[in-house]
Each structure stands twice: as structure tokens, then as C-alpha cells.
N, CA and C atoms as a LAMMPS dump frame, in Angstrom:
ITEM: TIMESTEP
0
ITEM: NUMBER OF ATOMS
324
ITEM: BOX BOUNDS ff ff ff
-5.0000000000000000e+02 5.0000000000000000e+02
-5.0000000000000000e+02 5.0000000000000000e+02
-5.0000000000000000e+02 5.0000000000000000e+02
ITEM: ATOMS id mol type element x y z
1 1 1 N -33.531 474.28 437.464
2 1 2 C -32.331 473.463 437.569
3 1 3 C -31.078 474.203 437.122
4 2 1 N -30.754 474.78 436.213
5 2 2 C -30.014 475.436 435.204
6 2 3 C -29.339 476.31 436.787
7 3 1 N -30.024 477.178 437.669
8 3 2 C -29.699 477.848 438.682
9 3 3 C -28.693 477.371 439.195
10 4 1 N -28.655 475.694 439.336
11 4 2 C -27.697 475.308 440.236
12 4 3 C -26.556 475.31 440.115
13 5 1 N -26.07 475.68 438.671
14 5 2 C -24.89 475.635 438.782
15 5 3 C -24.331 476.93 437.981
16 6 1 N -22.912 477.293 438.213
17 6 2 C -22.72 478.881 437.817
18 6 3 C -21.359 478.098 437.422
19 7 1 N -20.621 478.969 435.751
20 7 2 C -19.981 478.685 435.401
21 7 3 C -19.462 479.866 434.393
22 8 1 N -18.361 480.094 434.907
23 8 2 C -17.788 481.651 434.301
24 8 3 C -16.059 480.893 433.727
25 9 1 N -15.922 481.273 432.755
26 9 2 C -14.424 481.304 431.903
27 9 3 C -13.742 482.373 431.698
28 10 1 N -12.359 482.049 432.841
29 10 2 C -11.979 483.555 432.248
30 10 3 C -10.507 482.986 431.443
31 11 1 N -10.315 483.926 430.122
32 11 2 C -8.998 483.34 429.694
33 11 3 C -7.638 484.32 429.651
34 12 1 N -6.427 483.919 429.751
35 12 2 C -5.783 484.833 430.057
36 12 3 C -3.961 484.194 429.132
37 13 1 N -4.178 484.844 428.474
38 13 2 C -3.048 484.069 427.392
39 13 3 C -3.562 482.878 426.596
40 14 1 N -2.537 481.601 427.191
41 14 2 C -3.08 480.285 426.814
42 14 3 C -3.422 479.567 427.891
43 15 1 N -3.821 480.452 429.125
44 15 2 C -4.552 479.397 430.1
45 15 3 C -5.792 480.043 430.398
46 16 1 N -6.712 478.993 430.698
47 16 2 C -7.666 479.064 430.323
48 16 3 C -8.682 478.093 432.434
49 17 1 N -9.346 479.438 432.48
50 17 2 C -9.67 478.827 434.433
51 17 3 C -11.036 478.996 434.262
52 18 1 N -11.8 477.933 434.654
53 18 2 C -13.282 477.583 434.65
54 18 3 C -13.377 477.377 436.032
55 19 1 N -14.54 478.747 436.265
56 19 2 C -14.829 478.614 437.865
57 19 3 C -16.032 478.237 438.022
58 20 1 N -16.023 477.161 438.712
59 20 2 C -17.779 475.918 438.892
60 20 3 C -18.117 476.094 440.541
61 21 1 N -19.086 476.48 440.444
62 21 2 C -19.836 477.122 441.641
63 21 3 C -21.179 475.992 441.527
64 22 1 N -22.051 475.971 442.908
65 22 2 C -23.061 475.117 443.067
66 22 3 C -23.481 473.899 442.77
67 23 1 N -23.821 473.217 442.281
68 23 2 C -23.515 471.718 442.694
69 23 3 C -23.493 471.014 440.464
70 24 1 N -22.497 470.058 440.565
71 24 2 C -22.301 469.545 439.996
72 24 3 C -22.962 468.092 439.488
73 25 1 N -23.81 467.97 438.975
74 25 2 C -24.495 466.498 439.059
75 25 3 C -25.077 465.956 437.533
76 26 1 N -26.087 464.995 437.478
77 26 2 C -26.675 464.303 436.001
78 26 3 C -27.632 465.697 435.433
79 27 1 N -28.456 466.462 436.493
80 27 2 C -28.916 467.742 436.268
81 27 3 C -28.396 468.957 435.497
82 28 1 N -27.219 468.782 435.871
83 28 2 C -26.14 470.349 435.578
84 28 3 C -25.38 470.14 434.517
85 29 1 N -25.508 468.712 434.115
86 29 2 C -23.742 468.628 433.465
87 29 3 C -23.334 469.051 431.771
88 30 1 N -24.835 469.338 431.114
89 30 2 C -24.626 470.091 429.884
90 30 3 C -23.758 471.233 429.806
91 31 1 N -23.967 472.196 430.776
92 31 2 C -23.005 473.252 430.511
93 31 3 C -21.748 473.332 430.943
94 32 1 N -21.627 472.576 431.751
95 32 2 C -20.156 472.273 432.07
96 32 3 C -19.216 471.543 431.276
97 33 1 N -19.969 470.371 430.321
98 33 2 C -19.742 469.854 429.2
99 33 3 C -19.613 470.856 428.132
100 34 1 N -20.138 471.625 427.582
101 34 2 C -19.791 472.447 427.153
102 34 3 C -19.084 473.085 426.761
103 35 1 N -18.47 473.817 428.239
104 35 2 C -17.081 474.543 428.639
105 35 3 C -15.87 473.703 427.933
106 36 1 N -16.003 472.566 428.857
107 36 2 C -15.111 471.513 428.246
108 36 3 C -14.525 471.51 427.323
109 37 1 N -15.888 471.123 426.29
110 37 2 C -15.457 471.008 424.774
111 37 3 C -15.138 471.825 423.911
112 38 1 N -15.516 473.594 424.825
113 38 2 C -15.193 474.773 424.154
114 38 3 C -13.341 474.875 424.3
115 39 1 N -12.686 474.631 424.82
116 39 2 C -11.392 474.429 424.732
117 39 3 C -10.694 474.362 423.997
118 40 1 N -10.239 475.809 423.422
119 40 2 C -9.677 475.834 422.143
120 40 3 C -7.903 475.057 422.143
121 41 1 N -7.561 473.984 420.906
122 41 2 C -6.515 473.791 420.622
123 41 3 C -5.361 474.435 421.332
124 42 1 N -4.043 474.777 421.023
125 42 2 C -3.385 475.656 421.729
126 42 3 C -3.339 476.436 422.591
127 43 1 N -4.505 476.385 423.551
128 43 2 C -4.44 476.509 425.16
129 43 3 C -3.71 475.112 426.09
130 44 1 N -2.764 476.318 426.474
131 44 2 C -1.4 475.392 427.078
132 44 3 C -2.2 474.653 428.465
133 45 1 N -3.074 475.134 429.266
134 45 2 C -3.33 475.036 430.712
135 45 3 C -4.821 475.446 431.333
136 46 1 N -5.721 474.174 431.58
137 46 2 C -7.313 474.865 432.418
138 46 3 C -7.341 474.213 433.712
139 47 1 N -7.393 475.393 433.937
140 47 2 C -7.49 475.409 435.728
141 47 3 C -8.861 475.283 435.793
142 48 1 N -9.351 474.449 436.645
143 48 2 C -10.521 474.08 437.442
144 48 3 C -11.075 474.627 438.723
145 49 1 N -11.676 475.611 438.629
146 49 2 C -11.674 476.077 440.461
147 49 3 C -12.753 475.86 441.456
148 50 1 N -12.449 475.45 441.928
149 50 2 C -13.943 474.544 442.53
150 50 3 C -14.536 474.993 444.046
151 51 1 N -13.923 476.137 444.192
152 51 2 C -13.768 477.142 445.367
153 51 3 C -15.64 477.004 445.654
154 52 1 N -16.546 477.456 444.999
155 52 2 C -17.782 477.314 445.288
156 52 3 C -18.608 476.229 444.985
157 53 1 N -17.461 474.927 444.794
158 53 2 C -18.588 474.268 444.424
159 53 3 C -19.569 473.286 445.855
160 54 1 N -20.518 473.025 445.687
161 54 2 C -21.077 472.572 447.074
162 54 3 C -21.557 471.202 446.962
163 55 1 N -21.562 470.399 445.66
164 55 2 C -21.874 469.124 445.321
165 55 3 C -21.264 468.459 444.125
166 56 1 N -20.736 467.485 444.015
167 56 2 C -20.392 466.965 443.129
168 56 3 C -20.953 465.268 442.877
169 57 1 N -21.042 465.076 441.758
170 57 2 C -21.516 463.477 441.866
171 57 3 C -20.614 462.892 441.124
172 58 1 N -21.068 461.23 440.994
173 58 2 C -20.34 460.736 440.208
174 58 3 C -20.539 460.786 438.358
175 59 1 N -21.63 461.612 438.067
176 59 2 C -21.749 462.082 437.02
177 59 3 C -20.254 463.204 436.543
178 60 1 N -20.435 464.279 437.408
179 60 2 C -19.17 465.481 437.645
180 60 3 C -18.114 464.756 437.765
181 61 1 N -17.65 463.999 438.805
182 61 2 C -16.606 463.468 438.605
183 61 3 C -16.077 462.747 437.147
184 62 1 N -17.007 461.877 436.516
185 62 2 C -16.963 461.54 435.142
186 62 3 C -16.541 462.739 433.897
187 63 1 N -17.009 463.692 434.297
188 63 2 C -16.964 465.207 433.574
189 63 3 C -15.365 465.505 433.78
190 64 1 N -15.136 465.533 434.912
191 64 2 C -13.672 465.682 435.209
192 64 3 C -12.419 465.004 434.604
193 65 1 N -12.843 463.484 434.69
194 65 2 C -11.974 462.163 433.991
195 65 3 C -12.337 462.643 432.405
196 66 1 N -13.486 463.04 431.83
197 66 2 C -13.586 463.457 430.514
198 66 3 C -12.46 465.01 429.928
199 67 1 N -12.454 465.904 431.301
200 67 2 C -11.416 466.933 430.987
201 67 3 C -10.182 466.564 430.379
202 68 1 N -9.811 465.366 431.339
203 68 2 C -8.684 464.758 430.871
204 68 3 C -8.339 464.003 429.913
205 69 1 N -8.741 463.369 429.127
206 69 2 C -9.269 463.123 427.913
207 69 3 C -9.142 463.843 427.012
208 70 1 N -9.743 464.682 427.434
209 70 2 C -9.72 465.777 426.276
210 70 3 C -8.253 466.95 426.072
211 71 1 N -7.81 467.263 427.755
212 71 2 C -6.599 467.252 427.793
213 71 3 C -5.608 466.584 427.173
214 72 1 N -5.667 465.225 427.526
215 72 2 C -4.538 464.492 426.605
216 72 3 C -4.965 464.912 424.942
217 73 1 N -5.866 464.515 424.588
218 73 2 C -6.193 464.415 422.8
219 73 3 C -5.813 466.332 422.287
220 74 1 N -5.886 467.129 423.28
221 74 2 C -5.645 468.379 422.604
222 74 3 C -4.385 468.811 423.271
223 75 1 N -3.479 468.291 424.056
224 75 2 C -2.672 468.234 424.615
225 75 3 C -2.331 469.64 425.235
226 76 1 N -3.258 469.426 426.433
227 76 2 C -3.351 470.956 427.3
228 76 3 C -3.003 469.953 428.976
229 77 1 N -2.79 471.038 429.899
230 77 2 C -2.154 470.679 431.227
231 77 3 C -3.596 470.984 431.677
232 78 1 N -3.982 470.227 432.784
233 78 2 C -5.421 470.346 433.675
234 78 3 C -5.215 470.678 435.012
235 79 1 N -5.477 471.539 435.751
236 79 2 C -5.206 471.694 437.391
237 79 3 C -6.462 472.156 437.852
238 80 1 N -6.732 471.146 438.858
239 80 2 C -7.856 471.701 439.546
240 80 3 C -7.801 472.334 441.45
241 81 1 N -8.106 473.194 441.512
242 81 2 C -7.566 474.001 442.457
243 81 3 C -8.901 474.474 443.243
244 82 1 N -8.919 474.551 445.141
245 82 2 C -10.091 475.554 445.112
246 82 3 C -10.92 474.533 446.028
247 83 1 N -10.357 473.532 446.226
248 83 2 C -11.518 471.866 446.218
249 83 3 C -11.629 472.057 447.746
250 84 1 N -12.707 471.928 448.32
251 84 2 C -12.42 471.467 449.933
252 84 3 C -11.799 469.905 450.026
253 85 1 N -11.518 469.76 451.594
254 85 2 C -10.88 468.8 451.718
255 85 3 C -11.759 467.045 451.479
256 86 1 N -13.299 467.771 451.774
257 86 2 C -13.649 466.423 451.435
258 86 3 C -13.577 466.061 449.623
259 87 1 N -13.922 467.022 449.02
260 87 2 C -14.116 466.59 447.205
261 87 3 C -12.409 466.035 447.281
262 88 1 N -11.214 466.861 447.466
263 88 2 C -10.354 466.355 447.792
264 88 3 C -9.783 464.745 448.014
265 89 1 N -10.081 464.345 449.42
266 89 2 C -10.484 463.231 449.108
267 89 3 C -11.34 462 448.694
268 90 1 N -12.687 462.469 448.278
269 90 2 C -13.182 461.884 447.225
270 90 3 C -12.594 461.478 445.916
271 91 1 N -11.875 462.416 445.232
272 91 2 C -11.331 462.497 444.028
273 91 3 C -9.992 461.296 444.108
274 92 1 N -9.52 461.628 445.579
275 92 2 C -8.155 460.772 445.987
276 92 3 C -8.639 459.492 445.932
277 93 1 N -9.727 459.366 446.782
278 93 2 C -9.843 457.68 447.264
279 93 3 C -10.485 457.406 445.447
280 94 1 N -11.321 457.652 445.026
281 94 2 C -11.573 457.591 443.692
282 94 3 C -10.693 457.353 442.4
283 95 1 N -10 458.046 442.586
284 95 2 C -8.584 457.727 441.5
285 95 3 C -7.924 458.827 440.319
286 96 1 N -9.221 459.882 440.699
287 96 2 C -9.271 460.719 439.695
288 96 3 C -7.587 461.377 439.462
289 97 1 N -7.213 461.616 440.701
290 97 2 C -6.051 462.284 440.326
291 97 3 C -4.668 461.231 439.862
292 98 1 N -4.531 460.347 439.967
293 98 2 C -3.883 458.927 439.338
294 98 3 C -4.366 458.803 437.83
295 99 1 N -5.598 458.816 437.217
296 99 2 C -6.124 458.951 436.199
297 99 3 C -5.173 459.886 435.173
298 100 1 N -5.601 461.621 436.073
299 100 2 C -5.127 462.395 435.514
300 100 3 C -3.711 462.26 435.124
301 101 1 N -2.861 462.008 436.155
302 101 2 C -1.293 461.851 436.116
303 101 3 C -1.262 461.079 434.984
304 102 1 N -1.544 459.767 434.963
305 102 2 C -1.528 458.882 433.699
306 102 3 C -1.594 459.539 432.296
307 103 1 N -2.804 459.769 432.231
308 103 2 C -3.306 460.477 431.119
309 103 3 C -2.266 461.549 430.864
310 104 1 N -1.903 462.905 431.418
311 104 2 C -1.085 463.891 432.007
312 104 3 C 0.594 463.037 431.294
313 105 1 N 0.791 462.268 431.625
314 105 2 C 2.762 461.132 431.161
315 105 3 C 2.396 461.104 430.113
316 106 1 N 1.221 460.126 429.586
317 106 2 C 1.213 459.882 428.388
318 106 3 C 1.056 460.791 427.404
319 107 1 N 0.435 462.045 427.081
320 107 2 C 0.756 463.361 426.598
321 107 3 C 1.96 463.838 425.777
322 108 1 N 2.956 463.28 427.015
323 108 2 C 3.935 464.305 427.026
324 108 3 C 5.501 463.559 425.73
């Protein structure tokens, strides 16, 4: 299981880009959780790149709404970049990115 999903951090100042490859689900989501929570304080910005990813569920998506969360409480900027058009609109019709914005105002 662990195979399915690939997850590399690269950091570069105070931003900070987590690239999630292979499928995202209730299976995978320890280490991506992880990442998450590894998010040090005073990192201004984590980019999300989702360029390889090939599945997402509504577990992952939950993971995502949790980024933000955690974004707001450590008060870092979240961008996720990379998405095909369907996760895209999944995330849209879903709310995730309305979520984020919210979360994202209130921050600031």
C-alpha cells in the first residue's frame, strides 16, 4: 500500500512545495498527514502539487480542508497547483477552494 503514494518536500526559503504523486485515499493518508503537520511555524507559503496525482478521495480531500486549518492556526498561505481539470473541478463543485478562501480572510 505505502507504494501508492510518493511524497517528496522540497523547501526553499519560507516556502515550502509538497509534491503528491499516486493516489490519495483512507490507505495513504498517514504520510501525507504527516507532511502536513511537519510544517514548520514561520513558513510563509505550501504549495501543493498534484501534477502526478492519479486519485484522490474524500478522505484526501479532508487532508486538504485539514491543510487549511492548519494554515490558518500557523498562519501560512496554501496553493495548490498541478491539479488536472477533473480534481479541479471536484474540489470546485465540493467547496474546497471557498473553504480555503474563508479560512485564507480570516488569517489575515
Amino acid at each position: 500500500m505505502e507504494d501508492m503514494i510518493n511524497i517528496e518536500t522540497k523547501k526553499e526559503g519560507n516556502t515550502c512545495t509538497i509534491f503528491v504523486s499516486g493516489v490519495v485515499d483512507y490507505s495513504t493518508m498517514d504520510p501525507f498527514i504527516k507532511e502536513i503537520r511537519a510544517v514548520e511555524r514561520g513558513t510563509a507559503e505550501v504549495i501543493v502539487n498534484f501534477k502526478g496525482l492519479e486519485f484522490i478521495d474524500s478522505t484526501g480531500i479532508g487532508a486538504i480542508i485539514n491543510l487549511a486549518h492548519e494554515a490558518n492556526d500557523k498562519q501560512f498561505a496554501v496553493k495548490l497547483e498541478g491539479m488536472s481539470e477533473e480534481t479541479n473541478e471536484l474540489f470546485d463543485m465540493i467547496g474546497v477552494f471557498q473553504i480555503m478562501q474563508t479560512l485564507q480572510s480570516e488569517g489575515q
